[in-house]
C-alpha positions, 0 to 999 in steps of 0.5 A: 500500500502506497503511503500518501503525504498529506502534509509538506514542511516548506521554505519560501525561496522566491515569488512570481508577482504577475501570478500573485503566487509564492514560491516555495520549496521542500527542505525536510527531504534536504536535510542530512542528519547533523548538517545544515542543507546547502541547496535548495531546489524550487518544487512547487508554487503556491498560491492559495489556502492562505488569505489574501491578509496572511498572504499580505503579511507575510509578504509585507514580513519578507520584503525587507530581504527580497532580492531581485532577479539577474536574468541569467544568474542564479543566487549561491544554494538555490536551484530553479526550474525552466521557469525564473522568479521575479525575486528571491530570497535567502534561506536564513531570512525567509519562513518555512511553512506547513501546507 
């Protein structure tokens, strides 16, 4: 029998703003026993279950540390699909989240 996850720890890494969507990224499936992840791998976008409220706040929480995109580059650590961000965010300044 096939075990299904229901619930996914994850930390926010980038934003697409013309979506209005988060985009966020696992990192239990990351983390090595005793030692810090060094990579992170956008997995998934997110953009509803939240509020339009929480979704503003926690945006309004972040904003301080967003960082714009360089076409072309990608920041140290951070692995993303085909499709870029329009910011992104350092691991140690962002929120991790359970959806």
């Amino acid at each position: 029998m096939l075990a299904y996850l229901k619930d996914c720890t994850i930390l926010i890494i980038s934003m697409f703003f013309l979506q209005c969507e988060i985009s966020l990224l696992t990192v239990d499936c990351l983390s090595i026993a005793g030692m810090e992840p060094v990579e992170f791998h956008s997995v998934t976008r997110v953009g509803s279950g939240y509020s339009m409220f929480e979704l503003t706040e926690l945006i309004q929480k972040l904003s301080p540390h967003w960082q714009q995109v360089i076409p072309g580059q990608c920041p140290p650590g951070l692995v993303w699909t085909k499709e870029k961000p329009d910011v992104w965010i350092a691991p140690q300044n962002s929120y991790i989240l359970e959806v």
